[in-house]
C-alpha positions, 0 to 999 in steps of 0.5 A: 457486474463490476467488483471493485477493490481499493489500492493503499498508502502505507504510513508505517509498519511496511515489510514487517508483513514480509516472511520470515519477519512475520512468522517468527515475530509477527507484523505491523502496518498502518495505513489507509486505503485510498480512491484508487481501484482495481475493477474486475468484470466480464464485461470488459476486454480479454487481459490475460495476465498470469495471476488472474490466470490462477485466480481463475484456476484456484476458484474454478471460475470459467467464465470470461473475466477482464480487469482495469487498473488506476495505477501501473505496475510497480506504483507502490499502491499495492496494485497487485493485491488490489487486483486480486481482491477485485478478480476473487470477488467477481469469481463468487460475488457475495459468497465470501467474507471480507477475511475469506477474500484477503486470505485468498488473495494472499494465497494465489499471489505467494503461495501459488505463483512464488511472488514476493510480498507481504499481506496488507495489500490484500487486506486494505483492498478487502476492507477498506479505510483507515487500518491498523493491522496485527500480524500473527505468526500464523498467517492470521491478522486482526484488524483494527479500524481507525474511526473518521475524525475531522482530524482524519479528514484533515489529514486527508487534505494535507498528503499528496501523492508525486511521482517519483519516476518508474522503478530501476529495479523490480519491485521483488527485486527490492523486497528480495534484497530487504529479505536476504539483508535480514535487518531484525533490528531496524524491522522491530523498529520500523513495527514500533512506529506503526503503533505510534504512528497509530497514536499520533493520529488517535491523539490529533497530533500532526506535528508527531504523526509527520516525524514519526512519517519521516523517521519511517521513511529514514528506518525504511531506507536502511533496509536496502540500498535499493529503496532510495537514490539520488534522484528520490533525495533530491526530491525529498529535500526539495519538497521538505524546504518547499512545505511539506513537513513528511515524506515517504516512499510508498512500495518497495522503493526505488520509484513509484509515489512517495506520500507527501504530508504538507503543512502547505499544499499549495507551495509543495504543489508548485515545487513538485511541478517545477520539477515537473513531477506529477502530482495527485490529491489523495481521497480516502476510501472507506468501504474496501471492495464492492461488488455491484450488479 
C-alpha cells in the first residue's frame, strides 16, 4: 500500500492563511497542486522524523510507516503539509474524507507540534488540482475548484520551476518574522490579488494573470526583509529580460523555488542555465492524495 499526497505552487493569497491573520479576518490562497509528491508506506525504510512520530500517536497507528519525499526541506512546495497528508491516509486508508484528512494534517503539525504555518498546504495536498480556497475565522475552508481549460493547460506549459538556492534562514524562521511584523494592510492587499488572480484565469487572460503574479510577488516581499535578497533579485531581473513575463518566490522566501511564468521558455531555460540554476517543468496534479494497494 503507498499513499501519495501532491505538494503545491502557491499563485496568490500566501500567509493570509497565517494565524492571527486568519481568525480575525479569514484567508485567501490561490494556487494548483503540482506532480511532485509525498509517498507514505510500510513498506519502505524506517525514517523517523518527529512529525510522523505524532502522526502515528494522534492516529493510534502502530504499524510500521516510512516515507519518500520529491523536494527537500524548505523548498517552498509545502513539503511538509504533503507528508502529513501522505502519512494520515496510510494510517486509515480509505476511512477519512479529503476534508477530515486536511484538517488532521493541520492539526498534528500546529497544534501539536507548535510548527509555524498556515493551512493550504494540507489542503492542496488533499485535494488536488487548481484551487481557490476561502479561509473562515473558524478554521474552517471552502474550496473552489478551477475547472481545466486549455487555458489551463496552456499555462501549465509556460511556468517553470528554478532553484533559487537553499534558504539562509529557517523557513519558520521567516514566517515568525511576517507574524511579529504584522503587515494588516499589505495581507488585505495580497487577499485581493488571490481573487483577481482567481479572474484572471477564469476570463483566459494571460497578460493580467502575470502582473498580477508579479505584484504578489512584490506585496509578498514587503512582509519581511527575509523573504527576498540579492541573490533572488538578481535572478528575477535576470530571468524578466530574458523571457519570463512572472515571477514569484514559492514558500516563505529566502530560497527555495520561484515559479517562473514564461512568454518564452525555451530563452528563460537558457538564461537560468547560465546562471547554473536548475530548472524543472512544471505538471499539474489533478487528483490531491491517493492510496493504492
Amino acid at each position: 500500500m503507498i499513499s501519495r499526497a501532491p505538494m503545491r505552487i502557491s499563485f496568490g493569497g500566501g500567509n493570509t492563511d497565517l494565524e492571527p491573520f486568519r481568525s480575525e479576518f479569514g484567508g485567501t490562497t490561490f494556487g494548483v497542486a503540482i506532480k511532485k509528491y509525498a509517498k507514505a508506506s510500510p513498506t519502505y525504510d524506517d525514517n523517523f522524523s518527529p512529525l510522523m512520530a505524532a502522526i502515528k500517536d494522534k492516529m493510534a497507528y502502530n504499524g510500521h510507516l516510512g516515507m519518500e519525499v520529491d523536494a527537500k526541506p524548505m523548498s517552498g512546495l509545502g513539503a511538509s503539509g504533503a507528508i502529513a497528508v501522505a502519512c494520515i491516509g496510510a494510517t486509515m486508508p480509505g476511512k477519512l474524507s479529503r476534508k477530515q484528512i486536511a484538517s488532521l494534517a493541520y492539526d498534528i503539525e500546529r497544534n501539536d507540534l507548535g510548527i509555524t504555518g498556515g493551512f493550504q498546504d494540507q489542503v492542496f495536498a488533499a485535494y488536488g488540482g487548481m484551487l481557490y480556497i476561502e479561509f473562515n475565522a473558524e478554521s474552517d475552508y471552502e474550496v473552489i475548484r478551477m475547472p481545466r481549460s486549455d487555458f489551463v493547460d496552456e499555462l501549465e506549459k509556460r511556468l517553470l520551476l528554478v532553484y533559487v538556492g537553499d534558504r539562509n534562514q529557517s523557513g519558520s524562521g521567516v514566517l515568525e518574522d511576517i507574524i511579529r511584523r504584522d503587515e494588516r494592510n499589505v495581507l488585505f492587499d495580497i487577499k485581493e490579488l488571490a481573487t483577481e488572480e482567481r479572474m484572471a484565469v477564469s476570463h483566459k487572460d494571460l497578460n493580467l494573470f502575470a502582473a498580477l503574479l508579479n505584484q504578489s510577488w512584490e506585496l509578498k516581499k514587503e512582509l519581511s526583509p527575509f523573504v527576498s535578497n540579492r541573490k533572488i533579485d538578481f535572478i528575477n531581473e535576470n530571468l524578466m529580460n530574458n523571457g519570463a513575463i512572472g515571477f514569484k518566490l514559492l514558500g516563505a522566501g529566502g530560497g527555495g523555488y520561484s515559479m517562473v511564468l514564461c512568454e518564452d521558455v525555451d530563452k528563460v531555460s537558457s538564461c537560468a542555465r547560465a546562471m547554473s540554476l536548475d530548472i524543472e517543468n512544471v505538471e499539474f496534479d489533478w487528483d490531491g492524495i491517493i492510496i493504492s494497494t
